[in-house]
Every structure is written in structure tokens, then in C-alpha cells.
C-alpha positions, 0 to 999 in steps of 0.5 A: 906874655907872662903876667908880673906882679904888679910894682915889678919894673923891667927897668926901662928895657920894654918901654920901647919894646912896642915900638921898637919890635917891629923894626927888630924883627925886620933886622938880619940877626947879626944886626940885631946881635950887634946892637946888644950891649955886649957879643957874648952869649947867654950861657944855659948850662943844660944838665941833661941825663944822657945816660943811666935810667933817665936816658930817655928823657934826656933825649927828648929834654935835649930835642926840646931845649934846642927846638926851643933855644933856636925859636928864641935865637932867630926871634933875636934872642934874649935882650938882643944876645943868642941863648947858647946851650951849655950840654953836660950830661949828669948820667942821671946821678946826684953826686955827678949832677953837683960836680955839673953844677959847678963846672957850669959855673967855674969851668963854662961861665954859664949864667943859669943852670938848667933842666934836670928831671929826676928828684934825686938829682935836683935834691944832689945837685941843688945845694951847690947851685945855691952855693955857687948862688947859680939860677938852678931852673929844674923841670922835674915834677919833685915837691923838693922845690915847693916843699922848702927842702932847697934853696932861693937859687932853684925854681920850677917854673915849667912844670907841675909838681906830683902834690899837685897833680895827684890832688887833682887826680884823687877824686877822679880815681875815687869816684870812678875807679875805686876806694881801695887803692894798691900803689906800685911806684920807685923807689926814690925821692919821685916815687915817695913823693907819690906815695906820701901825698897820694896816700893822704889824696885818697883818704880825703876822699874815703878811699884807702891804700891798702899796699904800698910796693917800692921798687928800685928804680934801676930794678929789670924784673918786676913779677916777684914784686906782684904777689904782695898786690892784696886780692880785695884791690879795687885799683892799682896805681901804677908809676915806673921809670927807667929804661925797663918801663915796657918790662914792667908794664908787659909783666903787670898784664902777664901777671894779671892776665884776663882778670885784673883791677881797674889800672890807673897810671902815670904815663911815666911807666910808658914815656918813650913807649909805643902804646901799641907794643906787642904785649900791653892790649890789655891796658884798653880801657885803662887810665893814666895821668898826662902831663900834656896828651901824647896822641893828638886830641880832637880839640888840639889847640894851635899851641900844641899843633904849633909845639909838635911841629917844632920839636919833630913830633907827630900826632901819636907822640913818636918822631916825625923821622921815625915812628918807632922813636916814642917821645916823652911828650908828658914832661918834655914841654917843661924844657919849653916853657921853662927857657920862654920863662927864663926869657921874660925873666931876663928882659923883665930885669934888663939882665946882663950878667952874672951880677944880675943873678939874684934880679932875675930870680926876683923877676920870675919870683914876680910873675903870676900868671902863664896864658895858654900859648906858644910859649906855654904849650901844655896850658894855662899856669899860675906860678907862686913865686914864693913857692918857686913852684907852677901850677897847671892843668892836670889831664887824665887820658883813658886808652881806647883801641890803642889811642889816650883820649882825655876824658877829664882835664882839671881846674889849676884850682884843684892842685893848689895847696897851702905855702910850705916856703916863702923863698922870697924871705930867704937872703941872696 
């Protein structure tokens, strides 16, 4: 269970939760439904990129979200009423991402928002959230939420942010790949992110980037951007989104060919992308960053072997009904984790409804630490609650005849940073 500040009461609802959730879960669930003190449901307004370069994710957010909606429903839900899953696709666009926001909370009733990915959707859609004073829960992996560039409405509770995990990988990178560094990533908000803070990541430990190549992420042919890679680049750092990410990583080893610098990567330039395609042999004995191992490692932790199971995944990532469906097994657990979140909010302030909004936000401003479970698959977490942000494991998996074995897995301590914010100072 996630640990709270101590002082943070829960308001008389689990000082009978003891003694009360044996009998509980022996109850059928209408039972359970029933005895809550109202019928209606909890409404989670899921913003999820069904369509344009975020489709992928969207699937797989989607897959998670209602894997894990159904765990919590048939465990009696949150404080006795079921999570219902409020769908509104933003087609990953950040004017159309606002306008979801506000039918969430005018149109749909919904308590929360929550799930969206890409940064240039939070950063469009946030401000309304914050408007609308509508919990903004996002699983995007953007320093916008940490940064202060938002509001106290929006919080990353599921999820690490790329300052982080890239201060975390830097001096892996610099101590057993190379100091000279080209850096190939989208550009938008993600991408820049990357850029800024990898820059300043790889300096601290003497290295240097020598070439910084922005692509559009909406961008389907990618070797007219390979030339201006520098000939003395020890390293390429790679990250790529969108529904061309096989393209672009085929292209690289075209480019290339038998001659290449050490390649390390973010897994985002393969999410949803079987490793074994025809065309990408040539990553062998390269590296990437992973949010959570795609491919099943040898010391698989019940939480995890527990995860695959309920989303539908088997141990190489794809789906248990069609090898051929890649997940994005990176990111995706952060829908997971965020709704678990989200519910030990909700019962640590008794929630009941819209006038409890700004309870639950203290709520999960109040907790701390996040053991490794069912319920936080992906590993161990510490949240700052002034920050909004988590932090977590890091891992760095390096690709072997095909399969990503983790060679190194960070300490949460390397991907802490100084505060930038303290959102709990911000009025409601």
C-alpha cells in the first residue's frame, strides 16, 4: 500500500478496513455496490490517443486502463462504488486534448481526468483542467508536470519523468559507450526535453553532444536527416515516436550499414515494434533505455509475471492472442499504477465526489513511498508530492540475438533532482 505523510488521516474510512475487508471481499459485488453510500459510479475521464502518432500507445493505455479498472471493480471497487471508464479519444492533438478535458467535466460528470501521453497534449490540455479545477492525472513521461509549467490540478503519479531517467542513464552511457555523443530525437515538447536535459546529463560526466537533429514527429523518411550525424560521434542517441518508429529505425541501420557508432536508445523508437523484424539485425549488441523490460527477464518478479497476465501480454511483450500485436510495454504500466494511485487517494479522503476534488489532490500530495507490487508493477517509487512527480527504477536493457536483457538497473536516488515547484503552496 502506498505509504502517506505522516499527520494525513483518511477520515475514519480505514480504521474499520481491517476488520471489515475480510467479510468484504466474501460479499457478492452488487452487495458490496449497495452498501456505498451512493450507486453512482466513479467517473474516469480516460483522454487516450486513439488516432494520429500516439495510436499505438493509445491502444495499449486503453488494454491497461481497463485490465486494471476491472482488478479494482471486482475487489469492490473504490470506497464501495465501481470505477467506470470514461473514453474520449484526443487523436493526440492538444487543442482537441483541451476540448476532451472540458467534456469530461461539463458533458460526462467525470470525477478525474486522466491518461494522456504525449507532452504536447498534457502542456494543451492542462491549463483547462486547472480551470475547470478537474484532477488532470497524466501518464506522460514530460518535465512539464515537475517543471511548474502546469498547475496544482495535474499530477504524474504513474510514471517517471525523462529528467530523470536520463540523469540516471548518463554516466552508464559515458562510461561504457562513449563521450561524444550525436542525439537524434522529435521535435516537440518529449523530444526537447531530451535534448535539454541530456545535453546538460552528459557534460556533468565530460562528455559532449556534438549534433543536435530534430525531426518532426509526423516525419515518414528519415535518411535526409542522417548526413548531418558528425564522422567523430562515438555514440548516437536515438528516440523516435509515431507510427513510422520501424522506418526510421530500418533506415538508421541502411544508413549506417556494417559500420556504425555504439547505438543507445530509448525503447520509444521501437514501442509496439517487434524486435525481430526483417531489417533491425543490426541492433545486436546495442542498448536502450526501458521504462519496464518488454521481454521477460530471468529474475521476473510475481509483480510482473502477475502484470503480463492481466493485460493479455506474454513474455516478449506482443499479445497473448496475436504475437504479431507488440505492446508498449515501456510506458503502459503507468495507466496501471496511476488508477491503483488514484484509489488509495480516493480512500485516504473518504472521496465522495466533486467536492472532494481538491481532498484528493492533498491526498496524493501526501503520499511517499510506492513498494514494488501488484499494484506498482514496474518497481519500487518514491512521489514528491510538491513536485507532483514520481520517481523510479531506471533500467538500461542491451539487445542479444534478438532479446533485451537488462544489464543495469538504476538506484531511484540517481534520478532525483532539486524541486523546481512546490504545487502544495498553489491555492485551490
Amino acid at each position: 500500500m502506498t505509504k502517506l505523510i505522516k499527520g494525513t488521516t483518511r477520515r475514519g474510512a480505514l480504521k474499520t478496513l481491517a476488520g471489515g475487508a475480510a467479510g468484504a471481499a466474501s460479499l457478492p459485488l452488487w452487495a458490496r455496490f449497495a452498501d456505498a453510500q451512493t450507486s453512482e459510479p466513479i467517473k474516469v475521464g480516460f483522454q487516450v490517443h486513439r488516432t494520429g502518432i500516439g495510436a499505438a500507445y493509445g491502444r495499449w493505455y486503453d488494454r491497461t486502463t481497463q485490465a486494471a479498472a476491472k482488478l479494482i471493480n471486482d475487489a469492490g471497487g473504490i470506497n464501495g462504488r465501481m470505477v467506470e471508464i470514461v473514453a474520449e479519444d484526443d487523436g493526440t492533438d492538444p487543442k482537441r486534448g483541451a476540448e476532451v478535458v472540458e467534456k469530461f467535466a461539463n458533458q460526462h460528470g467525470c470525477d478525474v481526468g486522466f491518461g494522456t501521453l504525449f507532452s504536447h497534449v498534457v502542456i494543451g490540455s492542462a491549463p483547462r483542467a486547472g480551470e475547470l479545477k478537474l484532477p488532470y492525472f497524466v501518464v506522460s513521461e514530460g518535465h512539464h508536470v515537475a517543471s511548474g509549467m502546469l498547475n496544482r490540478y495535474t499530477l504524474q503519479p504513474g510514471i517517471t519523468d525523462v529528467k530523470s531517467q536520463v540523469q540516471a542513464m548518463a554516466p552508464y552511457v559515458s562510461e561504457n559507450l562513449g563521450k561524444k555523443v550525436t542525439m537524434v530525437f522529435p521535435d516537440f515538447a518529449f523530444g526537447h526535453d531530451h535534448r535539454d536535459f541530456f545535453t546538460s546529463a552528459i557534460e556533468a560526466q565530460g562528455g559532449e553532444v556534438l549534433e543536435h537533429i530534430a525531426i518532426p514527429p509526423s516525419e515518414t523518411s528519415f535518411t535526409k536527416y542522417f548526413p548531418k550525424i558528425p564522422r567523430e560521434t562515438e555514440v548516437l542517441y536515438h528516440v523516435m515516436v509515431g507510427p513510422a518508429v520501424l522506418t526510421f529505425v530500418k533506415e538508421l541501420g541502411e544508413f549506417f550499414g556494417p559500420s556504425r557508432p555504439e547505438m543507445f536508445g530509448f525503447i520509444d523508437s521501437l514501442e509496439a515494434v517487434d524486435l525481430a523484424s526483417p531489417g533491425l539485425e543490426y541492433l545486436n549488441d546495442t542498448y536502450f533505455w526501458e521504462g519496464n523490460p518488454r521481454h521477460a527477464q530471468e529474475d521476473q518478479s510475481e509483480f510482473d509475471k502477475f502484470f503480463r497476465e492481466q493485460v493479455g501480454v506474454d513474455d516478449r511483450g506482443a499479445s497473448v492472442s496475436d504475437a504479431t500485436d507488440v505492446s508498449t510495454y515501456a510506458h503502459m504500466f503507468g495507466c496501471w499504477e496511476t488508477l491503483y494511485t488514484l484509489k488509495a487517494g480516493m480512500e485516504a479522503c473518504d472521496y465522495k465526489g466533486p467536492d472532494d476534488r481538491a481532498a484528493l489532490i492533498e491526498a496524493v500530495e501526501a503520499m511517499t513511498e510506492m513498494p514494488h507490487s501488484n499494484e506498482h508493477p514496474q518497481g519500487a517509487k518514491q512521489f514528491n508530492g510538491k513536485t507532483h512527480q514520481v520517481f523510479g527504477h531506471q533500467y538500461i536493457s542491451r539487445v542479444e540475438d534478438g532479446f533485451l536483457k537488462r544489464v543495469h538497473t538504476t538506484s531511484i536516488e540517481d534520478t532525483l533532482y532539486p524541486d523546481e515547484v512546490d504545487y502544495t503552496t498553489q491555492s485551490f
